[in-house]
N, C-alpha and C positions, 0 to 999 in steps of 0.2 A: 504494500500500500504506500501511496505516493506520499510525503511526510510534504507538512505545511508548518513553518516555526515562525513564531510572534515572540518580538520582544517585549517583555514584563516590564522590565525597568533595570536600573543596577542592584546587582548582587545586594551591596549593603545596606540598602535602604527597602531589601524586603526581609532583612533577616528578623525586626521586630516590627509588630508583633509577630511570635512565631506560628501564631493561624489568622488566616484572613481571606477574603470575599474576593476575588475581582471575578471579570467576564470575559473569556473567551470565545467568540464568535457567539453572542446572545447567549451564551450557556451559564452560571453560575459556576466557579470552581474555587473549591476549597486547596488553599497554598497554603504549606505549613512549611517549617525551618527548623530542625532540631537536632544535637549533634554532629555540624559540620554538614547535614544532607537536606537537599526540598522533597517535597512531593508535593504531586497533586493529582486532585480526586476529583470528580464530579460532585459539587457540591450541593446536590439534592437526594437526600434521605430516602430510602426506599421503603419509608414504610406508610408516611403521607406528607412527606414533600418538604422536610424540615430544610432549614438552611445549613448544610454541615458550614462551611465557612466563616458563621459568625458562632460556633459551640466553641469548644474547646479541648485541648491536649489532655488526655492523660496515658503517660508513657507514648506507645506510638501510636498510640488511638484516638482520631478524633470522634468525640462525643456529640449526637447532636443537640442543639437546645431545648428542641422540643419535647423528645420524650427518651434522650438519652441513648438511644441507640450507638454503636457502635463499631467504624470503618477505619483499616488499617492507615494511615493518613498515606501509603508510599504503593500499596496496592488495590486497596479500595476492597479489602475482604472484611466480612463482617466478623465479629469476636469469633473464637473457635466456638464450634457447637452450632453456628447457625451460617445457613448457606446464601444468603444474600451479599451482595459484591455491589462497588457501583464503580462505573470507567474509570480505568487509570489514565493518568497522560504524561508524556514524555517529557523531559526537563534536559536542557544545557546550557554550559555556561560559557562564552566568550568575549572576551575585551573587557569582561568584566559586566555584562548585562544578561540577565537571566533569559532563557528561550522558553517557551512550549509549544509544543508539538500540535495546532489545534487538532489533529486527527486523534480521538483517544486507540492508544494501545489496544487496552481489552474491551471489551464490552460489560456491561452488568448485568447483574439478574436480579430477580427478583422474588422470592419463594413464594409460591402458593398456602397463603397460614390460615387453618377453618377459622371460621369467623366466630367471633363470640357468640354463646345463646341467646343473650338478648338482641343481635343484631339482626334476628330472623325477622321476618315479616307480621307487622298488627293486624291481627284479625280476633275477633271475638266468635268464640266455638258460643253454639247452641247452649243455652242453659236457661234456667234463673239469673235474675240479679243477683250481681257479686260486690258486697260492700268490705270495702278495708279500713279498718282503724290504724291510725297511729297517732300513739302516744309520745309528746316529745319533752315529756315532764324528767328530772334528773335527779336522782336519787343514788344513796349507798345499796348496789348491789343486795351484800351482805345483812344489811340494817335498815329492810325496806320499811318506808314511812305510806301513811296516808298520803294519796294527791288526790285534790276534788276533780282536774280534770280527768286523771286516770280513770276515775270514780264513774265519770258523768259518760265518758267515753264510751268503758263498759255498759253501760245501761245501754247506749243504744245501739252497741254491735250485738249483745242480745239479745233485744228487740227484733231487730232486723231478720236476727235467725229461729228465734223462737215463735215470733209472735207475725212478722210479713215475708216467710218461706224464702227469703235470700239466703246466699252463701255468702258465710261470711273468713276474715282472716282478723286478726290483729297482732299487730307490730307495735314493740316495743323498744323504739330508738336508743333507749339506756340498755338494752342487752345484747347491743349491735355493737363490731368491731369495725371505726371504718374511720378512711383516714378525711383530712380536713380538704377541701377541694383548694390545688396551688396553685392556681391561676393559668393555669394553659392558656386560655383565652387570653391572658393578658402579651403573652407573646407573639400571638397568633390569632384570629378569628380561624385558621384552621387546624391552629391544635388541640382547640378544645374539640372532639370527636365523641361518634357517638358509636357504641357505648363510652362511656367515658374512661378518658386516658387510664385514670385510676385502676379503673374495675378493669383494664383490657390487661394491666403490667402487673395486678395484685390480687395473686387468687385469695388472699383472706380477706381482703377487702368486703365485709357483709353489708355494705350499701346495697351489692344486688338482690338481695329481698325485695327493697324497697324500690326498685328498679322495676321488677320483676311486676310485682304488686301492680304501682300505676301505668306502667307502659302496657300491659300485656291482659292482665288479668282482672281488675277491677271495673265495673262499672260505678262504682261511685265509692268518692275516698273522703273520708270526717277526719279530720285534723285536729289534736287538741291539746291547747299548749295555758302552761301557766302563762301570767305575768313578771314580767322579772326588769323590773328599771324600768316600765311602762313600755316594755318590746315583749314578742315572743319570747320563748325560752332558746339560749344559746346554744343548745342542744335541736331546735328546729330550722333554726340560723346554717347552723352546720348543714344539715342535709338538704336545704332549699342553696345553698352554692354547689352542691355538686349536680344540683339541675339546673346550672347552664348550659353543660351539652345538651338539653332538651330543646333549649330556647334556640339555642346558638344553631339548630337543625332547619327550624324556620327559615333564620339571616341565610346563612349562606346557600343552603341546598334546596329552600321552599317545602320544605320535607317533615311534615303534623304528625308529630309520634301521638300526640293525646289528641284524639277528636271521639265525640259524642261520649262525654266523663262526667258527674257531675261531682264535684267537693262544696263543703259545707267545715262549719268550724264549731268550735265549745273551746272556748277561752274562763277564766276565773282568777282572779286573783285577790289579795286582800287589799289593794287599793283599784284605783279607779285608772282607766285608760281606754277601758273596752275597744272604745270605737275606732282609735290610732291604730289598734293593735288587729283590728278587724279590716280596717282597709288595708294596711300593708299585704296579710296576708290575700285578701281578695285581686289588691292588683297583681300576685306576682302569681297567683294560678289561674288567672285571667290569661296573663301571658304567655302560658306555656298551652294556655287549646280549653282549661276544663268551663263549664258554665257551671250556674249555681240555680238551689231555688226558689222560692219566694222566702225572704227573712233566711239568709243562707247561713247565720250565726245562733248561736245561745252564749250567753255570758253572765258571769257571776262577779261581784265586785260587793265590799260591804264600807268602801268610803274610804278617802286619806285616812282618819283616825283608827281602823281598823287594826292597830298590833294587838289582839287579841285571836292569836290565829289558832286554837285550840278551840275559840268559840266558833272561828270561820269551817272549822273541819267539821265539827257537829254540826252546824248549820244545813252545810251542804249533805254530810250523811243524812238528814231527817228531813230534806227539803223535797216533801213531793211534788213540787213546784217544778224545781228542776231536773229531775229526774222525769215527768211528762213532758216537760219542753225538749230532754234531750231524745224522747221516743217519739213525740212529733217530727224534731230534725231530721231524723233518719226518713221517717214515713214521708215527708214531703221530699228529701234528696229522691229514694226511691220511684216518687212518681216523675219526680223528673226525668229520673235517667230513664222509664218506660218512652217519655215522651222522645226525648233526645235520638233513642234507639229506634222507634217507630219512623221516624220523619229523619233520620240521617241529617241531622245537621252541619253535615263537615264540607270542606270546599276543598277542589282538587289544587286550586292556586291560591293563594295568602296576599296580597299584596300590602306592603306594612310601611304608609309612607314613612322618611328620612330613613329607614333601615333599610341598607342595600350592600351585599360585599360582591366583591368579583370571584368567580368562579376560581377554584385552585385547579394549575394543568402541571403533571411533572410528567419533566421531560422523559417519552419513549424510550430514548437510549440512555439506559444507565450509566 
């Protein structure tokens, strides 16, 4: 093959930093410098298109930024164990200015890897309504305490299955092992991925329950969180950031993991907020596809002066107030999600003015 050489620049003014970005005939290539040698790679990720060129060295491996992968920086093979490669290209040096080769050497590949479970296709199998609870109240394990919304929650996931013939789950957020969502997105609008990054590189990762639950298997999800600083509980905080890759499916790919869902909430606390603590949560599962149904909340609050939370706990235990409110909640979710289900309320195109990314394309030749 016929060799084509471009001059880089001189020798010593590529030697720091010892990794970095330029472009070769439109292509991105990652140039590194380390122990007296260069290389360079193709510097797009084969696994969705990261930037190898702006990651980083460790030993002779560049790392990529996005989700860490790793390519020999001098041959472009992946760590041992795994068979992905991306083009290598030719380097020399005369007069003292660097060359490459624009024709890459080898070629790359790229492995065929099964796709995660939940990456399969949303379809909702034949059945009953499926309601799931989750609880995002935070207690000791060990030294479990009274939570009213634990409490109210229960009421209406068995309601739902004892008393309106749903199938029900519930999930318990504090008995879940699952790590903090670290911003993919923030490098990237496309490295936040769906399933998400997390759940695809961490099999203990037990977010996918909760994955599982609202992507796949729920028609209608009740949400129920204390009050804590007048927010949700930081324990619900948590797992509503690791569904940006839900959201983030919409922006780039037009692609409604949630349609025809309904969620509903039970909040309580010992002071007042309700309604802050109600909307946050309604705009961000607005966001991600679910609807709601009439009065899509229940909440308990006994006033700023309320430190008397051993009277707030008996309250609520002996409140059959709310304990009917919380079996109404369920009972009107329910009809909703009948209706939702009947009438397909989903749309095959999204259109979301100011939200708009460009499509990601990596390059064919490895």
């Amino acid at each position: 093959m016929e060799k084509s050489w471009s001059d880089i620049g001189l020798v010593d003014s590529l030697k720091d930093p010892p990794l970095r970005e330029i472009t070769v005939q439109g292509k991105p290539v990652a140039l590194s410098y380390k122990d007296g040698q260069f290389g360079a790679i193709l510097g797009v990720c084969t696994h969705v298109g990261g930037p190898l060129g702006k990651g980083k060295l460790e030993g002779d491996y560049i790392v990529c930024p996005w989700h860490y992968w790793q390519f020999h920086r001098t041959t472009g093979s992946a760590q041992p164990g795994y068979e992905d490669k991306v083009s290598q290209y030719e380097l020399k040096i005369e007069n003292n200015h660097l060359f490459i080769n624009t024709v890459p050497i080898t070629k790359g590949h790229k492995s065929v890897h099964p796709p995660h479970l939940l990456a399969r296709d949303v379809k909702r199998e034949e059945g009953p309504i499926r309601v799931v609870g989750i609880s995002t109240t935070i207690m000791d394990s060990k030294n479990p305490r009274y939570s009213t919304s634990d409490k109210l929650l229960e009421v209406a996931i068995n309601h739902a299955k004892n008393e309106l013939g749903a199938q029900t789950m519930f999930i318990r957020l504090n008995d879940l092992k699952f790590r903090a969502c670290e911003g993919f997105y923030s490098k990237s609008a496309f490295a936040c991925t769906w399933p998400c990054s997390i759940t695809q590189m961490d099999e203990t990762d037990q977010l996918t329950q909760v994955y599982e639950a609202l992507i796949h298997w729920a028609d209608v999800v009740i949400v129920a969180t204390p009050i804590r600083w007048g927010a949700a509980s930081s324990l619900y905080h948590k797992m509503i950031e690791r569904m940006n890759c839900v959201q983030n499916q919409i922006t780039i790919n037009n692609k409604v993991l949630i349609q025809n869902k309904v969620a509903s909430f039970i909040i309580t606390g010992g002071q007042d907020n309700v309604q802050d603590v109600a909307g946050h949560m309604l705009g961000f599962f607005s966001e991600i596809g679910f609807v709601f149904p009439p009065f899509p909340f229940i909440a308990h609050t006994r006033g700023w002066d309320a430190e008397d939370m051993e009277n707030n706990i008996a309250y609520v235990a002996e409140s059959d107030d709310l304990k009917n409110g919380a079996k109404d909640l369920v009972r009107r979710s329910i009809d909703m999600a009948k209706i939702v289900l009947q009438q397909h309320l989903s749309q095959e195109e999204i259109v979301k003015a100011g939200r708009k990314a460009q499509h990601l394309t990596i390059n064919e030749e490895l």
